[in-house]
PyMOL CGO cylinders between C-alpha atoms (Angstrom):
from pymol import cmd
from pymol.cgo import CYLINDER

trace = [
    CYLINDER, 10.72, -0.70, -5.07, 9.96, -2.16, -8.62, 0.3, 1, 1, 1, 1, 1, 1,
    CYLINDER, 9.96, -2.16, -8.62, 9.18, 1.67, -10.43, 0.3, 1, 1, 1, 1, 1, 1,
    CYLINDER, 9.18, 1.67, -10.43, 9.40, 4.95, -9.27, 0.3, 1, 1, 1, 1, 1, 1,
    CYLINDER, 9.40, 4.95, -9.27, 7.84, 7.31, -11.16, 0.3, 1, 1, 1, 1, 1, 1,
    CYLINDER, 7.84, 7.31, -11.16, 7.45, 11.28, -10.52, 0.3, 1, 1, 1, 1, 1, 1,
    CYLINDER, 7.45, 11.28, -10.52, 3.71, 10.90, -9.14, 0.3, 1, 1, 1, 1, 1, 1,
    CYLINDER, 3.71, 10.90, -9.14, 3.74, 6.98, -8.62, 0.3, 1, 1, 1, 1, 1, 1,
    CYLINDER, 3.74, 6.98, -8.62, 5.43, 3.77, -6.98, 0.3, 1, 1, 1, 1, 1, 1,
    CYLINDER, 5.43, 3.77, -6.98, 5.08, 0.05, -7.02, 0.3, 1, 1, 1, 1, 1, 1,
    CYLINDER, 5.08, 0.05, -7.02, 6.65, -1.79, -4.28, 0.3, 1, 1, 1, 1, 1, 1,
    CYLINDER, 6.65, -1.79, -4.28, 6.73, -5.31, -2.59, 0.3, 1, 1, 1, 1, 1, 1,
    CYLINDER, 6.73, -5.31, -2.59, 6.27, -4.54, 1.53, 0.3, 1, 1, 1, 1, 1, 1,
    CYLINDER, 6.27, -4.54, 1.53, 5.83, -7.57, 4.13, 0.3, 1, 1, 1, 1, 1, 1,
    CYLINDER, 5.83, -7.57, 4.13, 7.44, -9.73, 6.94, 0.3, 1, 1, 1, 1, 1, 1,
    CYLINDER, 7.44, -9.73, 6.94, 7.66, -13.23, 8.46, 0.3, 1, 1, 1, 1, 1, 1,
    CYLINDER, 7.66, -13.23, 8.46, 6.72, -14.92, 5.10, 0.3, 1, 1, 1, 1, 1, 1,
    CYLINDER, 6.72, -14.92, 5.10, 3.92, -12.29, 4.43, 0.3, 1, 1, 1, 1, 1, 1,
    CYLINDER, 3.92, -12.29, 4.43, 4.24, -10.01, 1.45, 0.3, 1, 1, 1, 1, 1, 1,
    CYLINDER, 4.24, -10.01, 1.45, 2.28, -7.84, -1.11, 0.3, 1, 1, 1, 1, 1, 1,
    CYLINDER, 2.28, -7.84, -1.11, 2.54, -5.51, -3.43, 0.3, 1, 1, 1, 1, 1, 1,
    CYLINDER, 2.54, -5.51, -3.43, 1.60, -1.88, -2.84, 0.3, 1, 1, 1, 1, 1, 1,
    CYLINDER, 1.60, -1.88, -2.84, 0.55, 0.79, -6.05, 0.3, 1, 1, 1, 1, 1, 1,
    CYLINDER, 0.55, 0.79, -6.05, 0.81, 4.17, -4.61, 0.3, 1, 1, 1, 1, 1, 1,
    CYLINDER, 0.81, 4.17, -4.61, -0.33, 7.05, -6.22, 0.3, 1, 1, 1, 1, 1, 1,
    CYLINDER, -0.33, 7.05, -6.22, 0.40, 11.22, -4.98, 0.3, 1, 1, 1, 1, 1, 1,
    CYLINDER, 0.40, 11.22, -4.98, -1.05, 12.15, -8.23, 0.3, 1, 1, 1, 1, 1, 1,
    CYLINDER, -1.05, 12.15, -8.23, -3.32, 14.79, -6.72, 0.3, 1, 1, 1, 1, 1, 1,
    CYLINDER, -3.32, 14.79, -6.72, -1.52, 16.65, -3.75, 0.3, 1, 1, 1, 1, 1, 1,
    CYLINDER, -1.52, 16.65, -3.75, -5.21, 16.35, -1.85, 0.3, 1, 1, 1, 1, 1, 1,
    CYLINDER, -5.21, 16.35, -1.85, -5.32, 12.67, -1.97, 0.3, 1, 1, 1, 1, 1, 1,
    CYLINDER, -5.32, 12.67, -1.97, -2.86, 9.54, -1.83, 0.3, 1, 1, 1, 1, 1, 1,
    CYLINDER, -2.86, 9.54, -1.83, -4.46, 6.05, -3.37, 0.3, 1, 1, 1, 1, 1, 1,
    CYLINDER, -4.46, 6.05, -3.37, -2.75, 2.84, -1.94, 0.3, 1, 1, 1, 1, 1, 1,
    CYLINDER, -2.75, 2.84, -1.94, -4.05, -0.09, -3.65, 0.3, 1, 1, 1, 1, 1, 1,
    CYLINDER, -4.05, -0.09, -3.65, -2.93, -3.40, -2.16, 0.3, 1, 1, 1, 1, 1, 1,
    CYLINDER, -2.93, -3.40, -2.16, -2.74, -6.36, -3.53, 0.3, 1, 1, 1, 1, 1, 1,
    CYLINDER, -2.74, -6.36, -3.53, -2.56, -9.59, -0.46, 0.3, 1, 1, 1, 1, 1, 1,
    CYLINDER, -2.56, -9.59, -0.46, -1.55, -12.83, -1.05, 0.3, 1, 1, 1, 1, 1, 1,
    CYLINDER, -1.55, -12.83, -1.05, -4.26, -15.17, 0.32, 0.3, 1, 1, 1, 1, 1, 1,
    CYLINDER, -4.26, -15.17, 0.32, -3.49, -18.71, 1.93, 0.3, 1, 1, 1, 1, 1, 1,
    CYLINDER, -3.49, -18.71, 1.93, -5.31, -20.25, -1.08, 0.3, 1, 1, 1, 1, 1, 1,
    CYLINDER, -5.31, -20.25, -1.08, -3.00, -18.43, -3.61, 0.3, 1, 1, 1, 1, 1, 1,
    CYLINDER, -3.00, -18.43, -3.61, -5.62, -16.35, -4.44, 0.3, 1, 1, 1, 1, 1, 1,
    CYLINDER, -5.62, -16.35, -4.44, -5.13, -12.76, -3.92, 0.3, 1, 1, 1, 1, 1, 1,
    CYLINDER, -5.13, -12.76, -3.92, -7.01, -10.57, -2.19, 0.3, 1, 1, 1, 1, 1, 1,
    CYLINDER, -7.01, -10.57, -2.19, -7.26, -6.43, -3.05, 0.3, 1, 1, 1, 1, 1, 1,
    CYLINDER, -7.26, -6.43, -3.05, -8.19, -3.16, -1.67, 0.3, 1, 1, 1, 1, 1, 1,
    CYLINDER, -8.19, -3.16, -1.67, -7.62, 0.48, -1.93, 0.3, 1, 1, 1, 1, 1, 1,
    CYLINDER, -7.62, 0.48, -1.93, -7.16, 3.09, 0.66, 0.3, 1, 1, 1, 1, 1, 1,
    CYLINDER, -7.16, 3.09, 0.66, -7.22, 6.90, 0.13, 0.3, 1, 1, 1, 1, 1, 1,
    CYLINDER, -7.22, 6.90, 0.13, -6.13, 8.73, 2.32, 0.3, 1, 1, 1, 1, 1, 1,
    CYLINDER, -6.13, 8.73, 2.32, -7.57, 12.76, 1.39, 0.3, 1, 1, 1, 1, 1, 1,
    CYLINDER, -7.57, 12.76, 1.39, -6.57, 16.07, 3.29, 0.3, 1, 1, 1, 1, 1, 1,
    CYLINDER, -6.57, 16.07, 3.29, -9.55, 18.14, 4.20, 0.3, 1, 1, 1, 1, 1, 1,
    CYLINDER, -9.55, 18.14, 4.20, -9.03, 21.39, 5.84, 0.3, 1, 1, 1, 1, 1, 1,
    CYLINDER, -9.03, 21.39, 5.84, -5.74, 20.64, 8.23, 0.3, 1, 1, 1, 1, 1, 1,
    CYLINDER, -5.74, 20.64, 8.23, -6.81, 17.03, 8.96, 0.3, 1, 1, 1, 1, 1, 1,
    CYLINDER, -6.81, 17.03, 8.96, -6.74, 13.45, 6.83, 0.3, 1, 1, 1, 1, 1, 1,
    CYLINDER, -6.74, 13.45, 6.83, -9.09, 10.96, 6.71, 0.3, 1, 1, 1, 1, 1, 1,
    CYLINDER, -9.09, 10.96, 6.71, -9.08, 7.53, 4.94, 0.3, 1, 1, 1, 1, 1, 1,
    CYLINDER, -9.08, 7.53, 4.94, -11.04, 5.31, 4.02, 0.3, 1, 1, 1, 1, 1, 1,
    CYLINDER, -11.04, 5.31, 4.02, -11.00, 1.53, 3.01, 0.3, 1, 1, 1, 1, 1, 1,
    CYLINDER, -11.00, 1.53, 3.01, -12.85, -0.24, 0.01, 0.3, 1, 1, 1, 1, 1, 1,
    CYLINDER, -12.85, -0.24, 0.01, -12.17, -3.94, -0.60, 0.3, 1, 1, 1, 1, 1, 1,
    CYLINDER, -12.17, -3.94, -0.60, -12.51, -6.24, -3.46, 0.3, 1, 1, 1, 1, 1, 1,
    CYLINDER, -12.51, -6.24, -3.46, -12.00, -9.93, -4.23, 0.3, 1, 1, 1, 1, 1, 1,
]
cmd.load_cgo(trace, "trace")
């Protein structure tokens, strides 16, 4: 974990020689925002976000990418 603060966290996650970074935000106690950031093979780096929102007793998520 790089920062910890009271509604967010950055932290490096991975294994076998594969690892990221990871924003997550519990800013809004209906919703959590994971925004991932890949390391590519190229050394580019590839990102996305997830959200992961409570609706009525059950969570969904859903996945947007971007280069």
């Amino acid at each position: 974990m790089h920062h910890r603060r009271r509604s967010q966290a950055d932290v490096t996650e991975g294994s076998g020689g594969i690892w990221g970074t990871r924003h997550y935000d519990w800013s809004d106690p209906n919703r959590v925002i994971l925004i991932l950031d890949h390391p590519a093979r190229a050394g580019a780096c590839a990102r996305g976000a997830i959200a992961i929102i409570r609706k009525a007793n059950t969570a969904t998520s859903g996945i947007r990418n971007s280069a």
